[in-house]
Each structure stands twice: as structure tokens, then as C-alpha cells.
C-alpha positions in Angstrom: -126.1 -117.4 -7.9 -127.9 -120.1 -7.6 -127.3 -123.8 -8.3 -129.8 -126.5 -9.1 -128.3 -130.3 -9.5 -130.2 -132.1 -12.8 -127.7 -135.3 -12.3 -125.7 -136.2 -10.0 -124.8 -139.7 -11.2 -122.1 -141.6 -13.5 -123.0 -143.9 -16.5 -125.0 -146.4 -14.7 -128.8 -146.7 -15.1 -130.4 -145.7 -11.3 -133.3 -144.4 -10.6 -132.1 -142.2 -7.8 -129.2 -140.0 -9.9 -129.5 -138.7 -13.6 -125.9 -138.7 -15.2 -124.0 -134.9 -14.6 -125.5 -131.9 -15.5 -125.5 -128.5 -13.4 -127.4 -125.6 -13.4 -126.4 -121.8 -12.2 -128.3 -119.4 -12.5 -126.8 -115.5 -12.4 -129.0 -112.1 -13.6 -130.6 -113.4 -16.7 -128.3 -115.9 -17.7 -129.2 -119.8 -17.2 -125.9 -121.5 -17.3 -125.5 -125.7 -17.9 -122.6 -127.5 -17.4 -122.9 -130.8 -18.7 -126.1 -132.4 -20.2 -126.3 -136.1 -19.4 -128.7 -138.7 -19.5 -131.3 -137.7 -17.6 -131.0 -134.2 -17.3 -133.4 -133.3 -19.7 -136.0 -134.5 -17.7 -134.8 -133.1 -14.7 -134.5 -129.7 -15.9 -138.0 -130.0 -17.1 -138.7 -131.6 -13.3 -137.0 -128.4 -12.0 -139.7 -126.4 -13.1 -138.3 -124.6 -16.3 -138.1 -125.0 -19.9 -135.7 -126.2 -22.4 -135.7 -122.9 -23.9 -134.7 -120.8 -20.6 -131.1 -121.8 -21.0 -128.8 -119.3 -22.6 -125.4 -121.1 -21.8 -123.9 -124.7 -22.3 -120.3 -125.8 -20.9 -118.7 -129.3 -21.4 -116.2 -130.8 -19.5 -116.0 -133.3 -21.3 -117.4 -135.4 -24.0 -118.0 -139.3 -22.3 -121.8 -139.7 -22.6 -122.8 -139.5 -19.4 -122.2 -135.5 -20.0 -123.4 -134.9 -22.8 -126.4 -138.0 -24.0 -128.9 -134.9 -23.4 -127.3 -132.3 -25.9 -129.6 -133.7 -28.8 -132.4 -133.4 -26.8 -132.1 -130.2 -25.0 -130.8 -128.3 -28.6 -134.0 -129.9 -30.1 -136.6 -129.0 -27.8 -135.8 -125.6 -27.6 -135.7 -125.0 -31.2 -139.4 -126.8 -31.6 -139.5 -123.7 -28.8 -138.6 -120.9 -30.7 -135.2 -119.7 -28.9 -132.3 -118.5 -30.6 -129.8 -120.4 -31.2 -128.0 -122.0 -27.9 -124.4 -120.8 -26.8 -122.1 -123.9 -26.7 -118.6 -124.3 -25.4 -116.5 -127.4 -25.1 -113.7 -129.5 -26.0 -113.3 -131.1 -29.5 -115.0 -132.4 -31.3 -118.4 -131.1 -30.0 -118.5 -129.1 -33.1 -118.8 -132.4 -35.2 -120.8 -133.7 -33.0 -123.3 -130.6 -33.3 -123.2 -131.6 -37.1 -123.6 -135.3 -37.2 -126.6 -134.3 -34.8 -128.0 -131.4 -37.0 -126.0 -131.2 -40.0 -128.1 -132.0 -43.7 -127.0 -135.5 -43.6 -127.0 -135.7 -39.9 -128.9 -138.4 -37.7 -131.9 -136.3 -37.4 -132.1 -134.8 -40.4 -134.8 -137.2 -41.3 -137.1 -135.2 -38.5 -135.7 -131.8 -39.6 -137.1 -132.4 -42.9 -140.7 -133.3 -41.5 -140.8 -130.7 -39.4 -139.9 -128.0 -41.8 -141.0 -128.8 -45.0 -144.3 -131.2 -44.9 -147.2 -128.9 -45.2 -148.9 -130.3 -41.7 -145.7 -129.6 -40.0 -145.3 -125.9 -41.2 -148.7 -125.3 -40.5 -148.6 -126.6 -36.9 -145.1 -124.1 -36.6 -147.4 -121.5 -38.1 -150.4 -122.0 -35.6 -147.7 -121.9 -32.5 -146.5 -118.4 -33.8 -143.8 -119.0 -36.3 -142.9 -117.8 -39.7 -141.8 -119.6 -42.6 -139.1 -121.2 -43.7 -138.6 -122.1 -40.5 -134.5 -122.7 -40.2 -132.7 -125.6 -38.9 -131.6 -125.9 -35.6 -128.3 -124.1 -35.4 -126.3 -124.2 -31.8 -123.3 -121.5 -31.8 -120.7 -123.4 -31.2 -117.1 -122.5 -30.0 -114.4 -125.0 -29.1 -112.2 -124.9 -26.1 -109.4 -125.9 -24.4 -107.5 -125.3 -20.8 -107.4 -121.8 -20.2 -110.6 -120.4 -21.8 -112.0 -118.1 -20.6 -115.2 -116.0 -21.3 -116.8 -112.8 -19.9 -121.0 -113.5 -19.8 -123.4 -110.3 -18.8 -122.2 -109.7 -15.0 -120.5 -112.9 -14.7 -116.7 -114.8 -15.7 -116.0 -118.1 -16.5 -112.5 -119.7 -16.8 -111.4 -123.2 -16.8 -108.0 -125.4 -16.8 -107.3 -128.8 -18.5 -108.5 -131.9 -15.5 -106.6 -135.1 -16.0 -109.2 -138.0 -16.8 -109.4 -139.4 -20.3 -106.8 -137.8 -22.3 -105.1 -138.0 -24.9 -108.7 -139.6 -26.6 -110.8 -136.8 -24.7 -110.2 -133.0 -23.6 -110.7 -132.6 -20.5 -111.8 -129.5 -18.5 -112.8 -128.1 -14.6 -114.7 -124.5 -14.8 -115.0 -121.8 -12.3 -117.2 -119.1 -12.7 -117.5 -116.1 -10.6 -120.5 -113.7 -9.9 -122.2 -111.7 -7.6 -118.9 -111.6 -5.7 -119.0 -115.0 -5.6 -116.8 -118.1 -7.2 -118.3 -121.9 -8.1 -115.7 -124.1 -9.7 -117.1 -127.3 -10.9 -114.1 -129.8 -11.2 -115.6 -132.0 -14.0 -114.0 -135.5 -13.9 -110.6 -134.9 -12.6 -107.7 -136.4 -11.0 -106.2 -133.8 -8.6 -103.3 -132.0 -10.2 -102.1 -128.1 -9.4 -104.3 -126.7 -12.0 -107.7 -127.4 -11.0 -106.6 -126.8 -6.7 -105.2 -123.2 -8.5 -108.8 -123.0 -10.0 -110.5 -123.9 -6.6 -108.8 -121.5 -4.4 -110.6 -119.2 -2.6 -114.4 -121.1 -4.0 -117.8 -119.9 -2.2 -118.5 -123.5 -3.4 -117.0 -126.3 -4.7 -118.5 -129.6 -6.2 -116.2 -132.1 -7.2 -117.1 -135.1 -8.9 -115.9 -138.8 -6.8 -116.1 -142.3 -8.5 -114.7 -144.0 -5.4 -114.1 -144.3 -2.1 -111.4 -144.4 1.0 -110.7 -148.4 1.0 -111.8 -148.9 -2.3 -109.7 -150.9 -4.4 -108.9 -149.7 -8.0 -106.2 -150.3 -10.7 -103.0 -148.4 -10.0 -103.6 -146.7 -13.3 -107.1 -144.8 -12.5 -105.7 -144.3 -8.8 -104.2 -140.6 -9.6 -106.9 -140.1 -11.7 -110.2 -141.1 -9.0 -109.6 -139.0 -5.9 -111.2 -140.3 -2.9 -113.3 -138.0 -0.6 -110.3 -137.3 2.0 -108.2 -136.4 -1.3 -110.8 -133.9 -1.9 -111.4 -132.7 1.2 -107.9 -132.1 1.8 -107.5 -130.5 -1.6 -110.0 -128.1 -0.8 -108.4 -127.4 3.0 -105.5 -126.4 1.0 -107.2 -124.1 -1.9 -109.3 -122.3 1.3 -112.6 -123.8 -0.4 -115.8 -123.0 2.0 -118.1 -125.0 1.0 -117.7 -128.6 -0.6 -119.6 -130.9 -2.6 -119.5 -134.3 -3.9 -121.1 -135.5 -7.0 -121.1 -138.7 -9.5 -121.7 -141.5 -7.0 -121.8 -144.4 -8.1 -124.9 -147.3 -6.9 -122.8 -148.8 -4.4 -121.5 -145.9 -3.0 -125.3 -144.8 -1.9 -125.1 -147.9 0.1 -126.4 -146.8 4.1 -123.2 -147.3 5.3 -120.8 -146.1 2.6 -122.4 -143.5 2.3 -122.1 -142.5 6.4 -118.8 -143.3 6.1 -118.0 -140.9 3.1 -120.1 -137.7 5.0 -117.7 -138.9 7.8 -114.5 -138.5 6.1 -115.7 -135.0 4.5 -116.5 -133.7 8.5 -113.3 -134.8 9.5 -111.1 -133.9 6.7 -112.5 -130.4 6.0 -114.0 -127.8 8.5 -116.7 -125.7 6.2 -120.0 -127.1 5.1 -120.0 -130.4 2.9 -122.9 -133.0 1.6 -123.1 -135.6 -1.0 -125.7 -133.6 -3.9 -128.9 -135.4 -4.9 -130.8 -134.8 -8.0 -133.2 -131.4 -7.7 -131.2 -130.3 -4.8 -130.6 -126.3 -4.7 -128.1 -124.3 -3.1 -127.4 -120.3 -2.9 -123.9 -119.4 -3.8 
């Protein structure tokens, strides 16, 4: 497996991190959890098209994982690929139709594209037939617990404590090539997702704050700090560990020394702090 980071951010605006979105790649299948702001571009950055991927997983549905979906579903439709596989938590299957739907947002450009005479003849010049359908994702919704067998590969998730009871909430792991990569999503550690990341080849959790960091008692279960994490994945026998989301000030020189710091002390197999277009072998 391979994994390519296309954000590696949160909701702010910065330059150096796109919001979340993460690429694997196993046999033929190009698998994307998440699809923030920014990852669009990235993915394209990353050398491959809209088009290649086969497989979309939410965690959840806060913007910063899923401002892309539009765009992404879009582009490869004015590509010619079948439909996209997605899977996440309610209500991405109204969101698919307020997106796409007859009366949704973009039906406006829909119509354009697929019914004014310069626009089906553009379609026809690129190589496609008439009528020329709708975008249509496949669209299945989830909750903790699904699982799904793909062409060589497994995924299966568990519910991650962050913004319920107004959002589902997920963590994935999927396991190939005799390998397993769990990405938590936005979590708070709890027993399901360290049940989900035992025995993980590779491991990237997301982190919103730091050791010392002050923060309302009520998103302190819910933010886990990087000894939290690394000391989670001690316990689930993780080997490799990754953290993800940071936030601007937590890219600050020092903060960010003292965070790698923490992760070399608190957890003896390979850890790093992810940056956008970063790859890794699983």
C-alpha cells in the first residue's frame, strides 16, 4: 500500500496544509478518505487525475473533510468515469443531492453542460455519447461497524467521539497486502478506535493540540495531545505513528520540536508530523 497525504490541515486558511484528505493506494484500487479544502488541488499536484479514484470514505461531515466532494465528483464526471463509490455517515446522501440532484446547487451547470448544443458538442468532440447523464455518485451510508470487502483489500471502522450527537463520527482501518492502516479521523481516544489500531503497520491520527495547551474541559477528552497518542498506540502495539491536522501555531519552530520530542519519547517505532504531498509505503 501506498499512502500519499493531500491535506494535512484543520479549517484554517494556510498555505503550508490543505484541510484532511488521504490517499491509499492497493492493486488497482485508489482509495480517499476525506476530501477537504484543498485536496483537490493536491491530488491533482500529486500527479494523478480526478478520475483515477475508485473509492471515497468520510469520517465525518465538518467541512474541512469534505469542501472538495463537489469538486472531485464533478471533475471526474466532465472525465468520463463511472460513477464514484461513496461511503459515509448521514446525511452525505442529501448532501450528494442538494449537490447534484434536479434542483440541486449546480443543477444550473448540469443543465449547460448537457443540454446546450455547444456543450454537447464539446462532450461529443472529447469522445462522449449523447444524452450525456448526470453526475450520479453511488452512495451508501454508514455507521460504526461497517465494514466492506474491496478487490484484495478490507476496510472496517468504529464510531470516534468528536462532534456527536449533531455529526456521525467514524475512525477506518483498512488492511492489505498483509498489511493494516487505520486512520483515526477526528477522535477523542475511547476503546473502540485503540481496538481498531491494534496491531497497525501504520497509524495516522489526527491532533488539534498540544501537551501544555490549554483547552475547555469539555473538548479535553475529545483533543488528545501527542503523549495521549503516543501512549495509545504503545498500548494497541502500533509500529509506525503519524500525526496529522495541525493547526498554524502548532507549526511554530519550537512547538513543533517539542511535539517530535514527545512522540520519541513516548513511543519507540517510527513517528513524524505528515506534510502535504508526503508519501509513505505501508
Amino acid at each position: 500500500m501506498k499512502l500519499t497525504i493531500l491535506g494535512s490541515g484543520s479549517p484554517e486558511a494556510y498555505v503550508r496544509r490543505a484541510s484532511s484528505g488521504y490517499l491509499v493506494e492497493t492493486g488497482d484500487d485508489v482509495i480517499l478518505f476525506d476530501c477537504g479544502g484543498g485536496v483537490f488541488d493536491n491530488l491533482v499536484r500529486s500527479g494523478r487525475k480526478p478520475s483515477d479514484i475508485t473509492h471515497l470514505f468520510f469520517t465525518h461531515l465538518h467541512t474541512d473533510h469534505m469542501m472538495d466532494y463537489a469538486r472531485l465528483v464533478h471533475a471526474a464526471w466532465d472525465e468520463g468515469a463511472p460513477p464514484l463509490k461513496v461511503f459515509g455517515p448521514a446525511p452525505i446522501a442529501g448532501i450528494t443531492e442538494g449537490f447534484f440532484g434536479l434542483d440541486g446547487v449546480l443543477s444550473h451547470d448540469l443543465r449547460a453542460r448537457t443540454e446546450l448544443l455547444p456543450s454537447q458538442e464539446v462532450w461529443k468532440a472529447r469522445g462522449g455519447t449523447l444524452p450525456r447523464p448526470w453526475p450520479a455518485p453511488d452512495v451508501t451510508e454508514i455507521t460504526g461497524g461497517f465494514a466492506f470487502e474491496g478487490e484484495g483489500w478490507h476496510l472496517s471502522s468504529c464510531t470516534a467521539p468528536h462532534a456527536q450527537p449533531v455529526l456521525d463520527c467514524l475512525g477506518f482501518a483498512l488492511n492489505a497486502e498483509g498489511r493494516k492502516f487505520v486512520y483515526s479521523g477526528d477522535t477523542g481516544l475511547c476503546d473502540g478506535i485503540e481496538t481498531l489500531c491494534r496491531g497497525a503497520d501504520l497509524l495516522l491520527h489526527w491532533c488539534y493540540r498540544l501537551d501544555g495547551e490549554e483547552a475547555h474541559p469539555m473538548m479535553v477528552p475529545l483533543t488528545p495531545t501527542p503523549s495521549e497518542i503516543a501512549a495509545m498506540a504503545t498500548r494497541a502495539d502500533v509500529k509506525r505513528l503519524l500525526l496529522s491536522h495541525f493547526r498554524i501555531h502548532m507549526d511554530a519552530p519550537e512547538r513543533h520540536a517539542a511535539a517530535l520530542g514527545v512522540l520519541e519519547a513516548g513511543f519507540a517505532g517510527e513517528s513524524a508530523i505528515v506534510e502535504d504531498l508526503e508519501t509513505y509505503l505501508i
